[in-house]
C-alpha positions as CSV (number, residue, x, y, z in Angstrom):
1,X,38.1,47.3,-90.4
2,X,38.2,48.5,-94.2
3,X,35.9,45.9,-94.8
4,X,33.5,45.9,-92.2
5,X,32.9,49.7,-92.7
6,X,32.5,49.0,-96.9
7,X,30.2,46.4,-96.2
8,X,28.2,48.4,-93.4
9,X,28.1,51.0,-96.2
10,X,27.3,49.0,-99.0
11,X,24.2,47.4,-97.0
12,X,22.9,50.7,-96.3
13,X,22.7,51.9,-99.3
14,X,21.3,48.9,-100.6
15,X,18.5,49.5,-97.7
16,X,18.1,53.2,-99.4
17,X,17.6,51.5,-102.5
18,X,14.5,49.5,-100.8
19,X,13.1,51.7,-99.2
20,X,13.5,54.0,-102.6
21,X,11.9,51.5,-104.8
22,X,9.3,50.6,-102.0
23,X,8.5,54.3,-102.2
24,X,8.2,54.6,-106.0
25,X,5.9,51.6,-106.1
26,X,4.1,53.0,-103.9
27,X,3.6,56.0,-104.9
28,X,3.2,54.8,-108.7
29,X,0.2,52.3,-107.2
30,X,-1.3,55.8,-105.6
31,X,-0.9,57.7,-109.4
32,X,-2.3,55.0,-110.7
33,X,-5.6,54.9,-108.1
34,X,-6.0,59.0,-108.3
35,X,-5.9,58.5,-112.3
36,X,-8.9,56.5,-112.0
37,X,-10.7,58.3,-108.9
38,X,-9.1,61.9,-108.3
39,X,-9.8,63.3,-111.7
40,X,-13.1,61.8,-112.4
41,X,-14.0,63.6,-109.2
42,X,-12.3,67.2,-110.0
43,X,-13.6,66.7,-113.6
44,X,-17.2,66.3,-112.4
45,X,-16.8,69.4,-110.0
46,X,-15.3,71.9,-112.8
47,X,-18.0,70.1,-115.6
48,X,-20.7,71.5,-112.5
49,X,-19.2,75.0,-111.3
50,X,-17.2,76.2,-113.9
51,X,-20.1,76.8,-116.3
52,X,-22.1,78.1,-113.0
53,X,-20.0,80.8,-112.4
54,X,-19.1,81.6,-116.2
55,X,-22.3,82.5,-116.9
56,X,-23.1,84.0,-112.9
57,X,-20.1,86.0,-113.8
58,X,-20.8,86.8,-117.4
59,X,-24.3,88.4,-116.4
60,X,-22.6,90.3,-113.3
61,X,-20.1,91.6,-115.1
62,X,-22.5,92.9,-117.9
63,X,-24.8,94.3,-115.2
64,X,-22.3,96.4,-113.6
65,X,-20.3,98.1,-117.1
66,X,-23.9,98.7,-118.0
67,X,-24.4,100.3,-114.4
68,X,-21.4,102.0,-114.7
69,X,-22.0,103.5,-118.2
70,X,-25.8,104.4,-117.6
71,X,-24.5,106.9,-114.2
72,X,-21.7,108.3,-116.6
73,X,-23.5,108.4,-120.4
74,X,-27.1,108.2,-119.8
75,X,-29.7,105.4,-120.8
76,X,-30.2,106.8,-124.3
77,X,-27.1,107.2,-125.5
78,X,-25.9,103.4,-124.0
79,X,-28.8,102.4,-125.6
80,X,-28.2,104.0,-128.8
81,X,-24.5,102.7,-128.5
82,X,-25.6,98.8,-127.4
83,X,-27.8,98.5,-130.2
84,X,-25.3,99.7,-133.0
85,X,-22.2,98.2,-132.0
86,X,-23.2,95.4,-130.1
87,X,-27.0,94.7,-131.4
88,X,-27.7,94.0,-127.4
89,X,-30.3,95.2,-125.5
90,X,-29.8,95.5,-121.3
91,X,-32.1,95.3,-118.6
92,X,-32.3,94.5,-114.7
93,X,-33.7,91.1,-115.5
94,X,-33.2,90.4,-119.5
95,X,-29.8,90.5,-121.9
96,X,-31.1,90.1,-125.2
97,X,-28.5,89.8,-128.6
98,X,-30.3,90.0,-132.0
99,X,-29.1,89.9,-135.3
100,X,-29.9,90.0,-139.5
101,X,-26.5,89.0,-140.0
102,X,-27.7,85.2,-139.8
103,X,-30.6,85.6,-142.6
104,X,-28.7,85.6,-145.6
105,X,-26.8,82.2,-144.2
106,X,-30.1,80.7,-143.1
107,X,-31.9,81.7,-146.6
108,X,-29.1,79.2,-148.1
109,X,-29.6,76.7,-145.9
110,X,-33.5,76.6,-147.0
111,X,-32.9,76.9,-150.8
112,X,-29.7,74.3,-150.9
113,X,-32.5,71.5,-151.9
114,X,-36.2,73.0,-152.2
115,X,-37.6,69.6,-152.9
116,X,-36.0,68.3,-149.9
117,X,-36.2,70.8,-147.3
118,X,-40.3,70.2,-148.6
119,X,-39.9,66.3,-147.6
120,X,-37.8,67.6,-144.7
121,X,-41.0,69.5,-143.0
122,X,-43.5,68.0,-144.5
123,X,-42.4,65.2,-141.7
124,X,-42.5,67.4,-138.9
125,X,-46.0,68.2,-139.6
126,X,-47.0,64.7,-139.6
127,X,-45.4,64.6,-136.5
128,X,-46.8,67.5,-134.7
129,X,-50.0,66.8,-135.7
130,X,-50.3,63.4,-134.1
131,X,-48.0,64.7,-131.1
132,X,-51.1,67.3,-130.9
133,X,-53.8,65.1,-131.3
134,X,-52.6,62.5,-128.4
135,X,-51.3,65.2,-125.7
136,X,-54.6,65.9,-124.3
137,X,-55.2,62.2,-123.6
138,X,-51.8,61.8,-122.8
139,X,-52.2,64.8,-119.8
140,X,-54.6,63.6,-118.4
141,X,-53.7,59.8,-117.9
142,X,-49.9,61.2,-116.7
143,X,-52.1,63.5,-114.2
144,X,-54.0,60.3,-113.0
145,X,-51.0,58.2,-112.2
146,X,-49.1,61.5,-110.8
147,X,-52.5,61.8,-108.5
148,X,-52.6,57.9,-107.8
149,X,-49.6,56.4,-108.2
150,X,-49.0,52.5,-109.9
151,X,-46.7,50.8,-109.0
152,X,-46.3,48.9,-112.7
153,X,-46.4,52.3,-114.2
154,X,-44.3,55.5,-114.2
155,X,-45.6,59.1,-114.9
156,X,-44.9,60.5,-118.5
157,X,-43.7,64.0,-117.5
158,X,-41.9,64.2,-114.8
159,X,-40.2,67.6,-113.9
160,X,-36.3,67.5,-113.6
161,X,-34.7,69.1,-110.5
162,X,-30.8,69.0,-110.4
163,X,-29.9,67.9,-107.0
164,X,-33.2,66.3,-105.9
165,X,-34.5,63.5,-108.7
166,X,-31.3,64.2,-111.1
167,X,-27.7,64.3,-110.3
168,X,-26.6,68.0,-109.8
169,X,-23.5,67.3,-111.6
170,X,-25.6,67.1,-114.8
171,X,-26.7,70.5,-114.3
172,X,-24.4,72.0,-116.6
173,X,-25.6,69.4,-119.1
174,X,-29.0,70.5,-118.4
175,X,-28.4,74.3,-118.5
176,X,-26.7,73.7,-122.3
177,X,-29.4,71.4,-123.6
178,X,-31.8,74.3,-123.0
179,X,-30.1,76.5,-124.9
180,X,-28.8,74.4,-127.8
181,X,-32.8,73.1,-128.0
182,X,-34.0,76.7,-128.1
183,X,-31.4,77.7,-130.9
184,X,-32.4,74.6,-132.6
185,X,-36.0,75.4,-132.3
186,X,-36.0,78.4,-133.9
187,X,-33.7,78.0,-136.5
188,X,-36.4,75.0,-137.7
189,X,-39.0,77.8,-137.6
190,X,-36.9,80.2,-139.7
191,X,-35.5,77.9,-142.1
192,X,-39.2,76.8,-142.6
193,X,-40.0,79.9,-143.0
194,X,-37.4,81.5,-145.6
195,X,-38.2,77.7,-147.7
196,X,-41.8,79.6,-148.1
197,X,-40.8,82.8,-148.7
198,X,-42.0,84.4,-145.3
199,X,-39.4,87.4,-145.1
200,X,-37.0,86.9,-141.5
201,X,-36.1,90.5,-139.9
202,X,-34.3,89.1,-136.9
203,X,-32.7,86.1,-134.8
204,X,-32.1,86.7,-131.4
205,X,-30.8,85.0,-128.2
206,X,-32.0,86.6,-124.5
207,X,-31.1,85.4,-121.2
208,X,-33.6,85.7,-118.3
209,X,-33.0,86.2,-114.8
210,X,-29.2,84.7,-114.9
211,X,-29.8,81.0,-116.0
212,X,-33.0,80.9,-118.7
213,X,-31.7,80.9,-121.6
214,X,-34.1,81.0,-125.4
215,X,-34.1,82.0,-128.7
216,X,-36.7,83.6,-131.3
217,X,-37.2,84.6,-134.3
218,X,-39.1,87.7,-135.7
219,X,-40.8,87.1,-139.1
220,X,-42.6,90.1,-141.3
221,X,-46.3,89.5,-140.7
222,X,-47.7,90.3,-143.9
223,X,-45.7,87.5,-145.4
224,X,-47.0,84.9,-143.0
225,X,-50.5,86.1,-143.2
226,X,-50.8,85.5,-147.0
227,X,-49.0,82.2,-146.9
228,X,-50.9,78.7,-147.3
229,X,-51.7,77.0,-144.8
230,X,-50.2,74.4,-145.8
231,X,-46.9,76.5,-145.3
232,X,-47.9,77.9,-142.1
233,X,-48.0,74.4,-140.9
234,X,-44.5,73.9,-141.9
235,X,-43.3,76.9,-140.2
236,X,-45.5,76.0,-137.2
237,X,-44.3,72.8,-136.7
238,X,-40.6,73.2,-137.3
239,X,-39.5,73.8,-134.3
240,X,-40.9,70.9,-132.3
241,X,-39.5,68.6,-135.2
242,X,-36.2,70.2,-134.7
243,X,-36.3,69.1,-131.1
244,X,-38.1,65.6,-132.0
245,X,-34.6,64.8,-134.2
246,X,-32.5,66.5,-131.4
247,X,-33.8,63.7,-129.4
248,X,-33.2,60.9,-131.6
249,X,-29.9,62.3,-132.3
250,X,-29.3,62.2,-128.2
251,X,-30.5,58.6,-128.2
252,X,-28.3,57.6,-131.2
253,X,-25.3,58.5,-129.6
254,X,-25.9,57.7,-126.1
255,X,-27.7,54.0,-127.3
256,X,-25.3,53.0,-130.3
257,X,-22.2,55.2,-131.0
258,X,-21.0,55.5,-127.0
259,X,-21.8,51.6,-126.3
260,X,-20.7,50.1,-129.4
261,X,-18.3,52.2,-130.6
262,X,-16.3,54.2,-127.9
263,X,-16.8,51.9,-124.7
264,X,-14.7,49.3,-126.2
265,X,-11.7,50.7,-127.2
266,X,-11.2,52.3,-124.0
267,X,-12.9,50.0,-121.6
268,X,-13.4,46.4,-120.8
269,X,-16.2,44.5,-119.7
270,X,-16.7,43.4,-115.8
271,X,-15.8,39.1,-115.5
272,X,-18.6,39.3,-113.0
273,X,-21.3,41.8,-111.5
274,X,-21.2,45.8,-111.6
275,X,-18.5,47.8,-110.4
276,X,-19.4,51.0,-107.8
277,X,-18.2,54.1,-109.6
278,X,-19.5,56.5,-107.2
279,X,-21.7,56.3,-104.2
280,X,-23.6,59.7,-103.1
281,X,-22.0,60.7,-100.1
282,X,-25.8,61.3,-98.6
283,X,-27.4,58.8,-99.2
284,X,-27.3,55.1,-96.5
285,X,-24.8,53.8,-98.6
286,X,-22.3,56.1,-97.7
287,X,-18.9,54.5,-95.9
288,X,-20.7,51.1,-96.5
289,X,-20.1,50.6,-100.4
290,X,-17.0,52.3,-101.7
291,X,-15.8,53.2,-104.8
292,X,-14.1,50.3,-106.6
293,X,-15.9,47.4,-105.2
294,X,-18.3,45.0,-106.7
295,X,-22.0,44.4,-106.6
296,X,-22.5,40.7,-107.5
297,X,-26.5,40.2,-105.9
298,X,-29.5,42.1,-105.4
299,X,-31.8,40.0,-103.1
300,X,-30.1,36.6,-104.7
301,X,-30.6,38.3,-107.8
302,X,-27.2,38.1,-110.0
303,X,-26.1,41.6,-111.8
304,X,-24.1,41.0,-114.7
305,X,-25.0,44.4,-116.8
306,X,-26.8,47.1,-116.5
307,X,-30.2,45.8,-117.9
308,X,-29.9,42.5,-114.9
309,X,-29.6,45.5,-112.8
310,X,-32.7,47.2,-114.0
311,X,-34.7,44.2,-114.2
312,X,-33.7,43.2,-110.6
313,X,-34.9,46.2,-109.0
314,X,-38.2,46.2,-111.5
315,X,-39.0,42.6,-109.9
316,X,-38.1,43.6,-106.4
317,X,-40.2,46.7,-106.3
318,X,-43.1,44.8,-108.1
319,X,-45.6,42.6,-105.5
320,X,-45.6,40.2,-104.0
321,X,-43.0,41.1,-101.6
322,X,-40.3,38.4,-100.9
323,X,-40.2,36.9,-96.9
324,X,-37.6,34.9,-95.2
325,X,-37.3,31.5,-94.2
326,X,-37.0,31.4,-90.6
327,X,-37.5,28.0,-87.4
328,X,-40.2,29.4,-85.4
329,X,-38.4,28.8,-82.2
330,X,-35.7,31.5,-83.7
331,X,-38.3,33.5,-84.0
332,X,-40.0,33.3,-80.6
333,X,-36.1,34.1,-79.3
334,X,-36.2,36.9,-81.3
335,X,-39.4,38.7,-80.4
336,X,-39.1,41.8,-78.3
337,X,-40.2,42.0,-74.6
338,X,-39.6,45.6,-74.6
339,X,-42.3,47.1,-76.9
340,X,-44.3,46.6,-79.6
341,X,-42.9,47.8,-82.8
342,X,-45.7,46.9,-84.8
343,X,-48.1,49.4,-82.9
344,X,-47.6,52.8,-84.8
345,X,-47.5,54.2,-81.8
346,X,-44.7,53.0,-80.7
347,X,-43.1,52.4,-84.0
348,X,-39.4,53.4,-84.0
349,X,-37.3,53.5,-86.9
350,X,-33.8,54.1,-84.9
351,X,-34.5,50.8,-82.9
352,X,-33.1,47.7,-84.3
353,X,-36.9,46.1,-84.3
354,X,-39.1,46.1,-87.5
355,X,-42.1,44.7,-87.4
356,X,-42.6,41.2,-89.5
357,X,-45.5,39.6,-90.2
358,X,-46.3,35.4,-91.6
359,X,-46.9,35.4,-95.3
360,X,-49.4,32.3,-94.3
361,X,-50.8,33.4,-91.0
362,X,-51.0,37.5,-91.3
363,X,-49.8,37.4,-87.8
364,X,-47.6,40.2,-86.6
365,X,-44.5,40.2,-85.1
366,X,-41.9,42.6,-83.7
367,X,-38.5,41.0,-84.5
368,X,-34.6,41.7,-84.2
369,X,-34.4,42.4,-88.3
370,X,-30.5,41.8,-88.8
371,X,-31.0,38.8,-87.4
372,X,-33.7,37.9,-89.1
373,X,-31.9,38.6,-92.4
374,X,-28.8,36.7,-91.1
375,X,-30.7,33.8,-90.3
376,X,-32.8,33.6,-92.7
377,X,-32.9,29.9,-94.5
378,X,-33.4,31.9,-98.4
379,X,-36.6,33.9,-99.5
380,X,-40.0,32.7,-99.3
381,X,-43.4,33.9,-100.2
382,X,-45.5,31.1,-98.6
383,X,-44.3,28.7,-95.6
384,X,-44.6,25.8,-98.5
385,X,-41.2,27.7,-100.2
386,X,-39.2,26.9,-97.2
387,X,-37.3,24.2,-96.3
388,X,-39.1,22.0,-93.2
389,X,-36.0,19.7,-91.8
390,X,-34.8,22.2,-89.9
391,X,-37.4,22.8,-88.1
392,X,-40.9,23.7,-88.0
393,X,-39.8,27.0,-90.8
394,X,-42.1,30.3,-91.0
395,X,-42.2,32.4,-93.7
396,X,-41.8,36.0,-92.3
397,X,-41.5,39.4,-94.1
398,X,-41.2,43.2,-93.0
399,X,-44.3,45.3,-92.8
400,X,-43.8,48.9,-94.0
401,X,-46.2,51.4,-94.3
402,X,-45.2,52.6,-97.5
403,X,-43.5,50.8,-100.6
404,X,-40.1,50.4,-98.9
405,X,-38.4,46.8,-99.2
406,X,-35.0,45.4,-97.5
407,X,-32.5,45.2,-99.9
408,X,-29.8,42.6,-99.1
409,X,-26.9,43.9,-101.4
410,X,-23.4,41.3,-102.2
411,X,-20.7,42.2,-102.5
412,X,-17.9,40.4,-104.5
413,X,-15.7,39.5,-101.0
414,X,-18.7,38.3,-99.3
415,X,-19.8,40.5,-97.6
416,X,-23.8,42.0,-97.5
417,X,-25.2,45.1,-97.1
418,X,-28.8,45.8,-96.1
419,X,-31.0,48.5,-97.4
420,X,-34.5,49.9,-96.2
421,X,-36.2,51.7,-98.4
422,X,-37.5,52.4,-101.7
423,X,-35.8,49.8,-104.2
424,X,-35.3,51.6,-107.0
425,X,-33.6,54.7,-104.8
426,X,-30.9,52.6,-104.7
427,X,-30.6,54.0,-108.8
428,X,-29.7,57.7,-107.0
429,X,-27.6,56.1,-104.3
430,X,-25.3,54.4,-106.3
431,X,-23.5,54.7,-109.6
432,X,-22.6,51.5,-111.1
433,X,-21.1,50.5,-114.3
434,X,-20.1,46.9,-116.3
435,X,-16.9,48.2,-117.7
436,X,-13.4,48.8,-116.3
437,X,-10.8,51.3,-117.7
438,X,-8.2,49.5,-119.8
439,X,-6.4,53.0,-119.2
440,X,-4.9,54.7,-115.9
441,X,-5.9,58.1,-117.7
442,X,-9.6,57.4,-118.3
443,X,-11.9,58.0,-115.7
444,X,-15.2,55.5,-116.3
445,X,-16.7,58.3,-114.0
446,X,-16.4,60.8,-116.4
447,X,-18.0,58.1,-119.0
448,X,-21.0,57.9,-116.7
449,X,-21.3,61.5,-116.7
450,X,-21.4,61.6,-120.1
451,X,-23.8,59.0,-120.6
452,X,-26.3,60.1,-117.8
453,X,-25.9,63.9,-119.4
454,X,-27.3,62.5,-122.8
455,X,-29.9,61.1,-121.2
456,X,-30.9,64.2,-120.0
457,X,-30.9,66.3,-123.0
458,X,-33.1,63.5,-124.4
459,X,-35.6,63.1,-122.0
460,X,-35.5,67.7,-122.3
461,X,-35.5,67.4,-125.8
462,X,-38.7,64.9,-126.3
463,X,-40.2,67.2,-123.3
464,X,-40.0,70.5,-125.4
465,X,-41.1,68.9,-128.5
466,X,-44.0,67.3,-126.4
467,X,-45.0,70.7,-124.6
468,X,-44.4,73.6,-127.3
469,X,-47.1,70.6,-129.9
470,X,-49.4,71.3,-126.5
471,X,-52.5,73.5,-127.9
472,X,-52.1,76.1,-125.5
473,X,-51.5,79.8,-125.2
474,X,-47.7,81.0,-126.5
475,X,-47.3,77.2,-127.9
476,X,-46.7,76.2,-131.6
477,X,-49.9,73.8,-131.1
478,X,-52.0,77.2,-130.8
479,X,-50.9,78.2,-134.1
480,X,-51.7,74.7,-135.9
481,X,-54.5,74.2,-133.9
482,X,-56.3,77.5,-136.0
483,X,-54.7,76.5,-138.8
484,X,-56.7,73.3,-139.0
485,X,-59.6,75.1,-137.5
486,X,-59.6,77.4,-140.3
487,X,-59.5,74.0,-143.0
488,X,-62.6,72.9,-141.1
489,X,-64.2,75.8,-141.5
490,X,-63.9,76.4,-145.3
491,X,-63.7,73.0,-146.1
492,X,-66.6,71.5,-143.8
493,X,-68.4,74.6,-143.6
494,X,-68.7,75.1,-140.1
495,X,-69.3,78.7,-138.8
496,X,-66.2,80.8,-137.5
497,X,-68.1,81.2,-134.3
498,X,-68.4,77.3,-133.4
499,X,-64.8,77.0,-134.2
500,X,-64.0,79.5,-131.8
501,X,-65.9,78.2,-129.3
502,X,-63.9,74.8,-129.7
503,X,-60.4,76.9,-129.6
504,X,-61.8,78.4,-126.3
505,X,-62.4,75.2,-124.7
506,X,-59.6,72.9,-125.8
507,X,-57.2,76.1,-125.2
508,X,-58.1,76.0,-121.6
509,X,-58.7,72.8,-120.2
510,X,-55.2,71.5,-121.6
511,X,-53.8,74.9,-120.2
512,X,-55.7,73.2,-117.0
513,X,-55.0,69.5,-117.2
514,X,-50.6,71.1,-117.9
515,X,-50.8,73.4,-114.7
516,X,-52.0,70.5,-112.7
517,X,-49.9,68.1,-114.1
518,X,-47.0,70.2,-113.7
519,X,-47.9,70.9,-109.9
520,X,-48.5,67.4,-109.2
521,X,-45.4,66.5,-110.8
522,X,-43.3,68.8,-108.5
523,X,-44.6,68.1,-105.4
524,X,-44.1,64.4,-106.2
525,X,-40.6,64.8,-106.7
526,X,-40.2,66.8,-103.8
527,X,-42.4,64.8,-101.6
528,X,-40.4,61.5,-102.7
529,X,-37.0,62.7,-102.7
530,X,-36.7,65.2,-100.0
């Protein structure tokens, strides 16, 4: 009886052990899958909010102390007391900080090496003046294909929208390459400026209306007036060089020093296809593709890396479109007695009809389309592409009234997905990526994040060096613009009055051919992505 009741004991506690163990694998296994997934996601949602509400807060919180001190002090003597303590400056709608603290320190940067600082700028006017010459011609072919889309080509300027045509988790990235561009920009101007002895009385940072964020810099006007112009070229163009080499510093690190220098240490590269890092939880994909699987196809289209991923979509969304090689008996058993899907009319989009029509014929058709896609023999463009010993084969392919495409998508265990649409919305649908972690503790999310935020202050930063060379009211191009108007006039004697003239008119039909291009640029991104 001893016995019996040690052994009894003895077994359950090995079962306690089992089920123990069991437990701590499993729970390890579930560690291991929220290292990779959990904090990638959290990290993404505090990198978005957390700066939101910093600086939602921030201005708040300064609005009501100066509230509270205007009712109790009055507005001059909270003035008086901003300005001398603080060097700020508080309205409804502006905070503004300026300083001469910074002038002695950016006097030393200009005179560390005179000769080079010249070479330095003497390079940014080069640039801005050909940036300046081409932006006219530029504006108006980007407001052509904005106006009448290409399929082979994509507009120049495209405005950026967190949440609509950009990831609003990059907003924060957004939101500090504004401000880190507008400090740069300005310190360019001063530093140009001290380098030719133009006198600076202030820097200053404002904030408008909660989330716009600039610099500028105040120079005595005398001392700019009697300058060269040589020099006020220099100053002129500073600032848009500044940005110019903040965007080839973005594209350095994002092209060369992530890929080739931090990727492998901490990551390995995919055996086959493209791993899904995250899929947007609006978009068709959702609770079809999950995080963690593999994309191996695009249309019979292998995707190895990220550039056989680009190039698939490219030749997707290019013409011809591709058809399917299907028996023409299939196809009669297919047909729909109901209604005819290829009348507009009676078009539906929730039915599980789409209308197909013979790549050799230009015969319409209203078919069953997932079983078209099923039993379709491969892709076709002609009849002659398809295979004839099955049957008499057609080649049939989906009629849209727009650019949209089926996407078959493969997945690495077989299965395929299908996608109406736009192909290259499939970009904004899902993130994908070649490498894997070779840590539990590194999130690739968090890499993608990273990368697709450097892209953005890229793109923003060759935007505001494009747009502040544009020869246009409150732009740097203004400035250069009359300071090679006033060359021409002394050196080619033209008269001061033609010269205006020429100021008036190229002033205002770029400030014409920006508004629309702007406007057109908008709605498109609305009107595509909304």
């Amino acid at each position: 009886g001893d016995r019996s009741r040690h052994r009894k004991k003895s077994e359950g506690n090995n079962t306690k052990k089992t089920k123990q163990k069991h437990n701590n694998n499993t729970t390890t296994k579930r560690n291991r899958r929220r290292a990779k997934q959990g904090p990638s996601k959290k990290f993404i949602l505090l990198m978005t909010l957390l700066p939101i509400f910093l600086v939602v807060g921030l201005w708040v919180s300064a609005q009501l102390i100066h509230q509270f001190f205007l009712a109790r002090w009055g507005e001059s003597r909270v003035r008086q007391w901003l300005q001398q303590h603080l060097e700020l400056s508080v309205s409804l709608w502006k905070i503004e900080w300026e300083t001469t603290k910074l002038n002695r320190w950016i006097s030393n940067i200009a005179f560390l090496n005179k000769k080079r600082t010249k070479i330095w700028y003497d390079a940014g006017v080069v640039v801005g003046i050909m940036m300046m010459i081409v932006i006219l011609p530029l504006l108006m072919y980007d407001l052509y294909l904005q106006l009448f889309p290409a399929i082979n080509a994509r507009p120049i300027l495209t405005v950026m929208v967190p949440g609509v045509n950009i990831p609003f988790s990059t907003a924060t990235a957004l939101f500090c390459a504004i401000v880190v561009n507008g400090i740069i920009h300005e310190i360019g101007h001063a530093i140009a400026a001290a380098r030719e002895g133009v006198k600076l009385q202030k820097f200053g940072v404002f904030s408008m209306a909660v989330f716009y964020v600039g610099a500028f810099c105040d120079f005595k006007r005398e001392d700019l007036e009697r300058s060269s112009r040589r020099a006020r070229l220099r100053i002129y163009c500073a600032g848009a060089w500044h940005n110019f080499v903040l965007f080839l510093f973005f594209i350095f690190i994002g092209l060369f020093v992530i890929p080739h220098l931090v990727a492998p240490l901490l990551f390995t590269p995919t055996p086959s296809g493209l791993d899904v890092v995250s899929v947007d939880p609006e978009s068709p994909l959702a609770g079809h593709v999950q995080e963690g699987q593999t994309i191996v196809e695009l249309n019979e289209c292998s995707v190895n890396s990220l550039e056989e991923w680009g190039l698939c979509l490219l030749s997707i969304s290019s013409p011809p479109q591709h058809g399917f090689c299907i028996d023409l008996v299939v196809v009669s058993d297919l047909a729909s007695k109901d209604y005819d899907c290829c009348d507009p009319s009676q078009s539906d989009l929730s039915s599980s009809f789409r209308c197909f029509v013979d790549k050799d014929l230009s015969t319409s058709s209203c078919l069953a389309a997932k079983s078209v896609y099923n039993n379709g023999l491969g892709k076709c463009y002609s009849s002659s592409d398809c295979s004839q010993s099955a049957g008499v084969m057609s080649c049939v392919a989906p009629k849209y009234a727009d650019t949209s495409q089926v996407l078959r998508i493969k997945l690495s265990d077989g299965r395929s997905i299908l996608l109406e649409g736009e192909p290259l919305a499939l970009t904004h649908y899902v993130f994908v990526s070649s490498l894997r972690p070779n840590y539990d503790w590194i999130s690739l999310t968090a890499l993608t994040w990273i990368s697709s935020s450097l892209d953005i202050c890229a793109m923003l930063s060759a935007g505001l060096c494009f747009i502040n060379m544009i020869p246009t009211m409150a732009m740097d191009g203004q400035l250069v613009l009359c300071v090679l108007l006033e060359y021409l006039m002394d050196k080619k004697g033209y008269s001061k009055k033609s010269l205006n003239s020429i100021a008036w008119w190229v002033h205002y039909i770029t400030l014409g051919v920006l508004a629309l291009d702007l406007f057109a640029s908008f709605t498109n991104v609305l009107s595509n992505h909304l």
